[in-house]
C-alpha positions in Angstrom: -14.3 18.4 -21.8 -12.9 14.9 -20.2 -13.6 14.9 -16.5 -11.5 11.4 -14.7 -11.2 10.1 -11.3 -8.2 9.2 -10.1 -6.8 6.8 -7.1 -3.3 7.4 -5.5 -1.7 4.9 -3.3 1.7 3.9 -1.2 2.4 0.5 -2.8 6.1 -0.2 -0.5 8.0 2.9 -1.0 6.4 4.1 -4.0 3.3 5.7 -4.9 1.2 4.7 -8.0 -1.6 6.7 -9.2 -4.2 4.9 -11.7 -6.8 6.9 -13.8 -10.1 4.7 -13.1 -11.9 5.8 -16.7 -9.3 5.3 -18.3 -6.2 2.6 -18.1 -3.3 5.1 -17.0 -1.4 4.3 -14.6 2.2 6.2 -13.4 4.6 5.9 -10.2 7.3 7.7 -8.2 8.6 7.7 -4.8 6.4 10.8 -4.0 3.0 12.2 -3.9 3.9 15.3 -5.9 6.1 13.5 -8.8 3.3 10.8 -9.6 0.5 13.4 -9.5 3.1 15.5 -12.3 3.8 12.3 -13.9 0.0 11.5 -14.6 -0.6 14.8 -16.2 1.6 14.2 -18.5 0.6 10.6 -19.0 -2.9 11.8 -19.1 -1.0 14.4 -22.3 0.4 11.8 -23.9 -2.2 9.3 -23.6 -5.0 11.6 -25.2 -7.3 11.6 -27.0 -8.1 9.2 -24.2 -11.3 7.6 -25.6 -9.6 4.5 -27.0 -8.3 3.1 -23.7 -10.7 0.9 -21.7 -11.7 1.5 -18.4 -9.3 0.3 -15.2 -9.3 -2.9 -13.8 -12.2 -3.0 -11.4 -10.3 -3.1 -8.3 -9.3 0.6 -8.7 -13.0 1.7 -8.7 -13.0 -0.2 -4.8 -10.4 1.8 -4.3 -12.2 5.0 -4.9 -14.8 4.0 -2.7 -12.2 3.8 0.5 -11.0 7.4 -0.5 -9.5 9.6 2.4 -10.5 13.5 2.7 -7.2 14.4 0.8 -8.4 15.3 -2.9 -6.9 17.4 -5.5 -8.0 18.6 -8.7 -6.4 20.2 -12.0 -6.6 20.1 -15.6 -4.2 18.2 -18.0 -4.4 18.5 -22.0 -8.2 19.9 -21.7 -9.0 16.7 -19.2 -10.1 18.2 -15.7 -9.2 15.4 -13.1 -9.9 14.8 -9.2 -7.1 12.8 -7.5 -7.7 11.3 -4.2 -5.6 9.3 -2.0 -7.0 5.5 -0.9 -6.1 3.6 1.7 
C-alpha cells in the first residue's frame, strides 16, 4: 500500500494542499473542501508512481508542520495531512 505526506497551507484566502511524494496539488477556500478535493485527486491521479516528487520547497514545508494532522485513506493510498505555517 502507498503511504504520502501531505502539506496544507492558507495561500490569501484559499487553502492549497500539495502531496510532497507525489506532484498533486488541489485548492479551495476551506480546510475541509481541499482535504476532499485531494482524495479525489489522489483517485484520479493513481496509480501514482509515474508522477515525480514535489518541488522541494514543499518538503521545507513539512518540516515547519503545526500539531494539526490528519490521516485517511484514498484509492488504497493511506495519507497524513498536516497543516504548515
Amino acid at each position: 500500500m502507498n503511504s504520502v505526506r501531505i502539506v496544507a497551507f492558507k495561500e490569501g484566502d484559499t487553502w492549497v494542499a500539495q502531496c510532497l511524494e507525489h506532484d498533486v496539488c488541489v485548492q479551495a477556500a476551506d480546510l475541509d473542501t481541499v482535504r476532499a478535493r485531494m482524495e479525489v485527486a489522489i483517485q484520479a491521479e493513481s496509480p501514482l508512481d509515474g508522477l515525480p516528487a514535489a518541488p522541494a520547497h514543499f518538503f521545507d514545508l513539512w518540516g515547519r508542520k503545526s500539531e494539526f494532522q490528519r490521516s485517511g485513506k484514498s484509492d488504497g493510498t493511506e495519507y497524513e495531512m498536516a497543516l504548515c505555517a
